[in-house]
C-alpha positions in Angstrom: -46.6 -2.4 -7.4 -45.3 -5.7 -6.4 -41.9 -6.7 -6.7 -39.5 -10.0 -6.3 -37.3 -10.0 -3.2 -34.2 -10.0 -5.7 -35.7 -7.0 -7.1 -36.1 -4.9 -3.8 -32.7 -5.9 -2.9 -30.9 -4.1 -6.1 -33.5 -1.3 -5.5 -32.4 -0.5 -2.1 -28.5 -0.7 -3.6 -29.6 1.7 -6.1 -30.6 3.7 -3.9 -27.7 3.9 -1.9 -25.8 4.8 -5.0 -24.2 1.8 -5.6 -22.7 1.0 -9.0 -20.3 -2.0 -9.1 -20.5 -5.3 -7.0 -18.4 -7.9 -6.8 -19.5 -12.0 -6.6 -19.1 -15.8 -7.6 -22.6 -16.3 -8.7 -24.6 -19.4 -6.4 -28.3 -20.8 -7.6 -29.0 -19.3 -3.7 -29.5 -15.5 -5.2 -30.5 -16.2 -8.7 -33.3 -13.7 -8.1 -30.7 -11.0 -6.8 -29.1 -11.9 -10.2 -31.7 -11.6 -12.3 -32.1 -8.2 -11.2 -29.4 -6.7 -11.9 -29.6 -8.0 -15.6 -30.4 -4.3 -16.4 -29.9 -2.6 -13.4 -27.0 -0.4 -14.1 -25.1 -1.7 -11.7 -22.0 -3.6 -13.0 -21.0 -7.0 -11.9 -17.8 -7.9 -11.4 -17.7 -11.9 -11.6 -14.4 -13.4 -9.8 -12.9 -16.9 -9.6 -13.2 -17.3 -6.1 -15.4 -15.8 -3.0 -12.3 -14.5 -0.9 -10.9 -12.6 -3.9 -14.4 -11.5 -4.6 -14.8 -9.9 -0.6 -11.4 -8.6 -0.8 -12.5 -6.6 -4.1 -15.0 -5.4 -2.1 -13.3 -4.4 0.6 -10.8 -2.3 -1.4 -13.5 -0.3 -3.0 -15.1 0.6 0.8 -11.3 1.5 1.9 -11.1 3.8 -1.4 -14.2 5.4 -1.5 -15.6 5.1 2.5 -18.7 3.5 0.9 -19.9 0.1 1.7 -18.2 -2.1 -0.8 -21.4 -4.5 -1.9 -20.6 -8.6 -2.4 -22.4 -11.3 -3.6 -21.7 -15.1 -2.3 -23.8 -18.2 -2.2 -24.2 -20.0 0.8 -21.8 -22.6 2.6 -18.7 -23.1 0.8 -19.3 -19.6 -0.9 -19.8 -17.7 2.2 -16.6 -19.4 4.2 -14.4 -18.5 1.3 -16.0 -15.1 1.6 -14.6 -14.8 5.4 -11.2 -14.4 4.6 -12.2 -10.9 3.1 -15.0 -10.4 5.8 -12.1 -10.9 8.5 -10.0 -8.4 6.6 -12.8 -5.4 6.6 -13.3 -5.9 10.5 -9.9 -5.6 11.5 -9.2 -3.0 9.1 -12.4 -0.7 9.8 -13.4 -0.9 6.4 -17.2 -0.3 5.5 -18.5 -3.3 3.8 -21.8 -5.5 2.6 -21.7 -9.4 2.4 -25.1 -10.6 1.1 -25.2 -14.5 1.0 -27.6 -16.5 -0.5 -29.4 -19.4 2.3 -31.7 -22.0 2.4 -35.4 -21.5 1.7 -37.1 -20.9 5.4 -38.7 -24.1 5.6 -35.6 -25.6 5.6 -33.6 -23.7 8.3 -32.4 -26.0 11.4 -32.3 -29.0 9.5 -28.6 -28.6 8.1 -30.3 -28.6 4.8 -28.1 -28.3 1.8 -24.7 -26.0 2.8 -26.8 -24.9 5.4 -24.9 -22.0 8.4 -26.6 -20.1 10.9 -24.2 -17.0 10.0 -25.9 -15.6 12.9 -24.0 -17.8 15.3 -20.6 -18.6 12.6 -20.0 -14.8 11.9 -20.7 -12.7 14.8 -16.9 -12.1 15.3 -16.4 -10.9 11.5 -19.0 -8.7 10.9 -20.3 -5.5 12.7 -23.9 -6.6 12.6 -25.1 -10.2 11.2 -29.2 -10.3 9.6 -30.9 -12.5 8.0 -34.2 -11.1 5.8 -37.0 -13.6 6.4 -39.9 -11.2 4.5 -39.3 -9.7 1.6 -41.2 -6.8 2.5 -38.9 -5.7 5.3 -36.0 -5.7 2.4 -35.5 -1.9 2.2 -35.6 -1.7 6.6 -32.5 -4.3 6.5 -30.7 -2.8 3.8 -30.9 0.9 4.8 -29.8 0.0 8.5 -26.8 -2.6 6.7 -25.8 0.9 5.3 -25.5 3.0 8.3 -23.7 0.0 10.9 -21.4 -0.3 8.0 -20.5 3.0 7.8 -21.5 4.3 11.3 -18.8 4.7 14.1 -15.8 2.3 13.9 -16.4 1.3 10.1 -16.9 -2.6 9.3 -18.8 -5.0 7.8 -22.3 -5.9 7.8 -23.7 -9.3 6.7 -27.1 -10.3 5.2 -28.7 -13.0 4.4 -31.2 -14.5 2.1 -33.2 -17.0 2.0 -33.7 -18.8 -1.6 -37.4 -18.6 -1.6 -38.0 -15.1 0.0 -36.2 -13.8 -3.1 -38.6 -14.7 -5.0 -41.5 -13.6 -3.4 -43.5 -10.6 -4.9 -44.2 -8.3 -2.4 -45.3 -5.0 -2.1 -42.7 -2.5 0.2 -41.7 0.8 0.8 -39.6 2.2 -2.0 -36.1 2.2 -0.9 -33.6 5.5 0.5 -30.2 6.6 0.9 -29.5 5.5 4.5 -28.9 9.1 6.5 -25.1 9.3 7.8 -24.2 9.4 11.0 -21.4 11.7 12.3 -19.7 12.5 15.9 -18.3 15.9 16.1 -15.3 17.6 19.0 -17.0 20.0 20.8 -15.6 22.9 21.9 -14.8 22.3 25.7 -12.6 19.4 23.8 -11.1 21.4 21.0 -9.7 23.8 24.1 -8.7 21.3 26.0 -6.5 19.3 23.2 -5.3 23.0 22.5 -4.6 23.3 26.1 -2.6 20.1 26.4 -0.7 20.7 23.2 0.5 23.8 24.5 2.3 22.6 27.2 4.1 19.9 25.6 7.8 19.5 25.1 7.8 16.5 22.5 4.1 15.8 21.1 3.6 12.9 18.9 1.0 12.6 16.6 -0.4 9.2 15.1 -2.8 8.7 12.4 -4.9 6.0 11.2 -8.3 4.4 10.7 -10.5 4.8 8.1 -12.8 8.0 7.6 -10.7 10.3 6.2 -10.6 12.3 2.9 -8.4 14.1 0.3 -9.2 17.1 2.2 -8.9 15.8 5.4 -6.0 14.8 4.4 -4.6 17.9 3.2 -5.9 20.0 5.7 -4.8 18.3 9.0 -1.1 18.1 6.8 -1.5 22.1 6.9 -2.2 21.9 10.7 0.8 19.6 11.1 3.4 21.9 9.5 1.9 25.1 10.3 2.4 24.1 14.1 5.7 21.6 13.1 4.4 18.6 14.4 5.8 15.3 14.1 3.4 12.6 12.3 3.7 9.0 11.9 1.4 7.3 10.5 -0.1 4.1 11.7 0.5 0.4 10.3 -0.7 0.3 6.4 -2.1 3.5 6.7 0.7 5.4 5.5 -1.0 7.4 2.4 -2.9 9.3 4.8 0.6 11.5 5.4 2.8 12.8 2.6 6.3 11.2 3.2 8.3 14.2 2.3 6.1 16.4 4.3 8.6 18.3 6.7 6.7 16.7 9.6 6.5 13.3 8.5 8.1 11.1 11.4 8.0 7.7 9.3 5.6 4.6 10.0 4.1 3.1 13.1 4.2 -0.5 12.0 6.0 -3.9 11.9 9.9 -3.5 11.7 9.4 0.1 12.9 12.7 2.4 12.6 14.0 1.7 16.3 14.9 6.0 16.2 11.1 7.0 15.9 9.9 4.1 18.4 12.3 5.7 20.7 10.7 9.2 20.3 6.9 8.1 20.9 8.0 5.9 24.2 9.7 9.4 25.2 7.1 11.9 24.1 5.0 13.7 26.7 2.3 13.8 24.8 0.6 11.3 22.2 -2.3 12.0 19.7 -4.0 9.2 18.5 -6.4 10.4 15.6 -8.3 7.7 14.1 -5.8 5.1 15.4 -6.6 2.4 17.7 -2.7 1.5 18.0 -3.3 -2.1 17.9 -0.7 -4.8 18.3 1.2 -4.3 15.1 1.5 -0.3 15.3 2.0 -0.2 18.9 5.0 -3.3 18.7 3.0 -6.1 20.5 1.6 -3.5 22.9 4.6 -1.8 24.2 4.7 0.8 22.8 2.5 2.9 25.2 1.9 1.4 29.2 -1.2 0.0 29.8 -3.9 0.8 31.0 -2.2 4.1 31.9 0.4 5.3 29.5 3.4 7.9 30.5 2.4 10.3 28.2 -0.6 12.5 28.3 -2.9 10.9 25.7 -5.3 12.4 23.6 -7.7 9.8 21.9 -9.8 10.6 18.5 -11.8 8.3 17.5 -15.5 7.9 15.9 -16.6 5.4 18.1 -16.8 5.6 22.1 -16.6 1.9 23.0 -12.9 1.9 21.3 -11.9 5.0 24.0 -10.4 4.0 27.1 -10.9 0.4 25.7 -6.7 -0.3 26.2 -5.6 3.2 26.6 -6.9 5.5 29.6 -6.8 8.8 27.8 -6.6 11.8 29.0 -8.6 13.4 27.2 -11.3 11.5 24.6 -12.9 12.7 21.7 -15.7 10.7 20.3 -15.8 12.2 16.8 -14.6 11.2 12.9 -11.6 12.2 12.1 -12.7 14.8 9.3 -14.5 16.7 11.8 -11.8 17.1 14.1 -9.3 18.0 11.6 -11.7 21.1 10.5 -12.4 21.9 13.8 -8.4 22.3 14.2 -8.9 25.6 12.2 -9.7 27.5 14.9 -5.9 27.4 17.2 -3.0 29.1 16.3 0.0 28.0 16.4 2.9 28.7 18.1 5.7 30.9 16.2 8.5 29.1 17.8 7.6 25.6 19.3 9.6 24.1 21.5 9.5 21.3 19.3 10.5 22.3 15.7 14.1 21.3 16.0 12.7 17.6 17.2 10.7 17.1 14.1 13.1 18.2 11.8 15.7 15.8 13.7 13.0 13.3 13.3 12.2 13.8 9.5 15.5 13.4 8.5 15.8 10.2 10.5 13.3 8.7 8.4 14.6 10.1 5.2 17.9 8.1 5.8 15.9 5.4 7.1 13.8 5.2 3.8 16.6 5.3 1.4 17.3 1.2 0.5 20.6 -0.6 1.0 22.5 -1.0 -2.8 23.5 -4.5 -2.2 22.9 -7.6 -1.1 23.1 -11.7 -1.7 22.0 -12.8 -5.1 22.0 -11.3 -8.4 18.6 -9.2 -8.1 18.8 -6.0 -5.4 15.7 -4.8 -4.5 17.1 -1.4 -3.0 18.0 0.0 -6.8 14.6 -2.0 -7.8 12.5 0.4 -5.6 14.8 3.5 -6.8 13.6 2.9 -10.2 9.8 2.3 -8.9 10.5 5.7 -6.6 11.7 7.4 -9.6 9.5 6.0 -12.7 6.1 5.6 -11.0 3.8 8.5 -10.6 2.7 10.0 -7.2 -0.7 8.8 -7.6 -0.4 5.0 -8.5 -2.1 2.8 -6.2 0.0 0.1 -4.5 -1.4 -2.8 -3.3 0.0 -6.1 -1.3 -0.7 -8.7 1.0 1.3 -10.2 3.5 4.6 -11.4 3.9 8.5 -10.1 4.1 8.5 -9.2 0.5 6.3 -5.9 1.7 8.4 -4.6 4.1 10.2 -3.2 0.5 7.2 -1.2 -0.2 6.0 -0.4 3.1 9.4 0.9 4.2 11.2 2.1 1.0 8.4 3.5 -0.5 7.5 7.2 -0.4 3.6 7.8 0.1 2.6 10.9 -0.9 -1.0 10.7 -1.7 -4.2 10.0 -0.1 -6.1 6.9 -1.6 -2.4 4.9 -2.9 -2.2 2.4 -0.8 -4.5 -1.0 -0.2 -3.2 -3.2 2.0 -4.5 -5.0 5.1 -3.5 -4.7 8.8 -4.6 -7.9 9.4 -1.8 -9.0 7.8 -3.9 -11.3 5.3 -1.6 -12.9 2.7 -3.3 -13.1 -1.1 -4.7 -9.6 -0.6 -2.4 -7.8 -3.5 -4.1 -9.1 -6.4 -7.8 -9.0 -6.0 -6.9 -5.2 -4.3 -5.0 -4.1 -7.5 -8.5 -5.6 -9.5 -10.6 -3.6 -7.8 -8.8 -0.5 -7.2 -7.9 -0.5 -11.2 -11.7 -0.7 -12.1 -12.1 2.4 -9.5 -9.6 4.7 -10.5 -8.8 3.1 -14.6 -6.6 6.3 -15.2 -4.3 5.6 -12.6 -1.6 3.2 -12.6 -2.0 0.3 -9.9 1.1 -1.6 -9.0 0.4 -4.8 -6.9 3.1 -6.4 -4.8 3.3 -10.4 -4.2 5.2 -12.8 -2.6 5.3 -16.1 -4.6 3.4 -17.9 -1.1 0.7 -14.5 -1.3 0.0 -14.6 -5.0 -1.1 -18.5 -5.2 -3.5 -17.8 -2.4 -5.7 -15.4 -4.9 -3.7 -15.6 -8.2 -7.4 -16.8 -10.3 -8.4 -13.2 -10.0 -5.5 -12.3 -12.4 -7.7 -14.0 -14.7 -10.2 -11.3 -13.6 -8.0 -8.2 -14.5 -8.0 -9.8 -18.3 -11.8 -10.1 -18.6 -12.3 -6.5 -17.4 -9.5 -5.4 -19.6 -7.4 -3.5 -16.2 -4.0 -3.3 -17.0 -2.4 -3.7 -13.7 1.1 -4.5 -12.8 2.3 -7.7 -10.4 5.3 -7.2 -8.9 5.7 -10.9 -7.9 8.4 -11.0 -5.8 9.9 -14.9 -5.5 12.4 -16.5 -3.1 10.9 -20.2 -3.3 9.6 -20.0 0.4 7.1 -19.0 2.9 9.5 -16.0 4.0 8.1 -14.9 6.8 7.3 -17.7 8.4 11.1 -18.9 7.4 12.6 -15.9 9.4 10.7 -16.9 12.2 11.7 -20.5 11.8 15.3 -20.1 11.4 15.1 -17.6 14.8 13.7 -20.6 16.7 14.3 -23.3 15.2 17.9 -22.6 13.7 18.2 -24.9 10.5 15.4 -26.8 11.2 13.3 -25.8 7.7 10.1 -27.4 8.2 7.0 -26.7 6.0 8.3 -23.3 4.4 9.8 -24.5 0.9 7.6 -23.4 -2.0 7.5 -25.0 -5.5 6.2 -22.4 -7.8 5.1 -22.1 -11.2 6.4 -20.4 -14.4 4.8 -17.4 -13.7 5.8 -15.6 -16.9 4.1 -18.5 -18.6 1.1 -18.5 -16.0 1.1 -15.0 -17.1 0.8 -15.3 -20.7 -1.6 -18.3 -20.5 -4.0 -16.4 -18.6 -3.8 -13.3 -21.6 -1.8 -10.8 -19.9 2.0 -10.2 -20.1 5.1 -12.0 -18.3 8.1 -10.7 -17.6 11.2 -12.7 -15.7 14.1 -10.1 -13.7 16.9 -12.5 -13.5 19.3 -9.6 -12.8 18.7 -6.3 -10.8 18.6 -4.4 -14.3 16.3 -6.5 -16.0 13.7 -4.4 -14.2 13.7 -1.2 -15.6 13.0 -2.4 -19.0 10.7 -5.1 -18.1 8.6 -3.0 -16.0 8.0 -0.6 -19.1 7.4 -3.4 -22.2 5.1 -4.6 -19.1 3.3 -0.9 -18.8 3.5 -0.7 -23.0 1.7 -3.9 -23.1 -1.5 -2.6 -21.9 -2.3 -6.1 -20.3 -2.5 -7.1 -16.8 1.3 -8.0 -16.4 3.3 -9.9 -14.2 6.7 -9.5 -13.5 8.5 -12.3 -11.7 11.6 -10.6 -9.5 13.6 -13.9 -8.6 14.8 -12.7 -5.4 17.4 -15.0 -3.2 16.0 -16.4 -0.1 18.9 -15.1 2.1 17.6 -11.9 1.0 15.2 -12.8 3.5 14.7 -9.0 5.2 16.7 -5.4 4.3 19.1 -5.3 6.8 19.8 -9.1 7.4 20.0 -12.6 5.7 18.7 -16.0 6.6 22.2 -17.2 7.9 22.5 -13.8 9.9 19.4 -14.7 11.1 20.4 -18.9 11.6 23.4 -17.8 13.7 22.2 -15.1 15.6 24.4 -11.7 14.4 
């Protein structure tokens, strides 16, 4: 039986158990449109491409399965880059199909013509382009398994106008076949070996791969042998925070205590981490190529072993199946560690615990007490970038896997399209998105989004009137020199209320409480505007402090 290109295409995503995608629709993929008319599949239509990639991308990091977006060609599939960029740095399994030019067309910088071939090697895992039809299911099932495969990323294909329309007769689509690297046991004895005569291990964990049992069972190993775990920038909810072996997080603004303990350990274990340049503080944090420590490196892709690190001892394998193959050692009754992670456990529960004060009329410390005390264990946080989520990142206490969505790559405008999607994945769980006032306008369309789809998330909009960050740095270097940084915003409440959802404005530090709960009762996507003072610029220091250098 023949069947359209378009046709094929939402076949072999069938197939591969797709339900949702996300897209800005483009006369490039009309056919690809058309059929998913009565697919089953449910489309997701957003305001803008980058919102519409970053939806995506939240649903791969929440579910390990290639989040699928749609985007027309040129303009669409730039915008899309910001999201693409996002999922590579991140690790996060992803599909980007873009509509293109018919073929007789290419090379003549038709209409929005791009060789994505050449523009997005550096974004995307692999980068095809399906010139017949009939090879539609062959593209698709191997976009699948790079995707998810290894190091996960993102794949991009693309489609030409008029192939989509062609009526061909191909293979009926499968489920691409996952592919897995497991420890062996040489390496199992080996790490066991290595743990075992360590004074002060350190454990690290990050990456993507992982799973609610994963999770809990390499938290079982952890406190069974009293290990100290930190987890790795953005990737706290793969550790529970009040976990007697949680160390605190391996990230920007780390607590100066536990960076002290991992440039002393005598042994590190990296599992799923690469320790890039945020989580290892600009690459200090360990020597390289040859770190002090002993290293042990896990990780489900060999060209990212001995990459930066020389370990000494690599293991090629997903972090699931090295956490199960962790069953088989016992642990020590008394290590010679166990008072060093409790010393270390208690040093991040003071650190965690938010200053009271502080300029201005709104505190943020009691503001994330109430959120600590008033928001279940399993909401979903989301956020962006910017110094507004060093409040979450640092005050809040993970103890979940799957409640956090945030990117490493430190992309602002992230927050809201992330609370979108992750709202539509999990609609019985609350999803609280943090913003900057600078992060939110970058993707703030896609609130109108949430009302369409009727997904009652929560914006905690967090504005100072500036680009904060990027005012920190500038009043370090360039002491009262602003330049470029001052922000005119909005009425959010009213941008709020005009888009169909709910606005709230915290004036006061206990105008939150009550806000935050007629903005839960509403059962509208809400925002709640937190006007914060600029000088509250970080938690432990203010623009001036900053300005004059104490």
């Amino acid at each position: 039986m023949k069947k359209t290109g378009g046709e094929l295409i939402v076949d072999a995503l069938k197939a591969n158990g797709v339900s949702r995608v996300s897209c800005v629709p483009g006369e490039s993929y009309l056919a690809v449109l058309d059929a998913l008319y009565d697919s089953g599949i449910e489309t997701i239509v957003c305001r803008q491409e980058g919102g519409a990639a970053m939806m995506a991308d939240t649903w791969g990091r929440l579910t390990g399965q290639p989040g699928i977006c749609m985007v027309t060609r040129g303009p669409g599939a730039t915008n899309a880059s910001a999201g693409l960029h996002i999922a590579r740095q991140d690790s996060i399994p992803m599909i980007l199909f873009i509509g293109q030019v018919q073929r007789d067309a290419r090379e003549r910088e038709a209409f929005q013509e791009v060789e994505y071939r050449r523009a997005f090697t550096e974004f995307a895992k692999w980068v095809g382009e399906i010139d017949d039809a009939r090879r539609i299911p062959e593209f698709v099932t191997r976009a699948f398994a790079v995707a998810t495969s290894g190091r996960p990323g993102p794949v991009v294909l693309t489609l030409p106008e008029d192939m989509l329309v062609e009526e061909v007769e191909a293979p009926a689509a499968k489920a691409y076949t996952p592919v897995e690297n497991h420890p062996g046991p040489k390496q199992i004895a080996k790490f066991a070996e290595l743990l075992g005569n360590a004074k002060r291990p350190m454990v690290i964990v990050g990456g993507t791969r992982w799973t609610e049992e994963s999770v809990s069972k390499f938290k079982a190993f952890a406190e069974r042998f009293k290990l100290p775990v930190g987890c790795s920038f953005r990737r706290q909810m793969l550790f529970d925070h009040l976990s007697p072996s949680y160390a605190g997080d391996v990230g920007i603004g780390i607590n100066p205590a536990l960076s002290k303990e991992i440039k002393e350990a005598d042994l590190i274990v990296l599992l799923g981490s690469r320790l890039s340049e945020m989580p290892s503080s600009g690459y200090t944090m360990l020597d390289i190529p040859y770190p002090s420590q002993a290293l042990v490196h896990v990780f489900p892709e060999a060209e990212e072993l001995g990459r930066i690190y020389r370990p000494d001892l690599a293991i090629c394998a997903s972090t699931t199946d090295f956490v199960d193959a962790l069953d088989t050692l016992e642990a020590p009754s008394n290590p010679v560690w166990a008072n060093r992670t409790a010393a270390m456990h208690d040093a991040y529960l003071k650190w965690s615990s938010p200053p009271k004060t502080g300029p201005g009329p709104v505190q943020m410390g009691p503001i994330m007490d109430w959120i600590e005390a008033n928001v279940a264990e399993d909401a979903i946080f989301t956020n962006g970038a910017g110094n507004y989520a060093t409040w979450l990142h640092r005050f809040h206490r993970f103890r979940r896997f799957n409640t956090q969505s945030a990117p490493t790559s430190g992309s602002m405008g992230y927050g809201l399209p992330a609370a979108v999607a992750a709202k539509h994945l999990f609609p019985e769980r609350e999803v609280v998105c943090f913003a900057g006032d600078g992060c939110f306008m970058m993707h703030g369309q896609e609130f109108i989004t949430a009302v369409r789809y009727g997904l009652p998330i929560i914006t905690v909009l967090v504005n100072n009137g500036t680009y904060g960050t990027i005012r920190m740095h500038q009043e370090r270097e360039y002491p009262g020199r602003v330049s470029a940084t001052d922000l005119v915003n909005p009425d959010f409440v009213a941008f709020a209320k005009a888009y169909g959802g709910h606005g709230e404005l915290v004036a006061k530090t206990d105008d939150f409480g009550p806000a935050y709960e007629r903005a839960r009762a509403s059962g509208k996507p809400a925002i709640i505007e937190v006007k914060l003072d600029a000088e509250a610029i970080t938690p432990a220091r203010t623009l001036t402090q900053i300005r004059n250098r104490t």
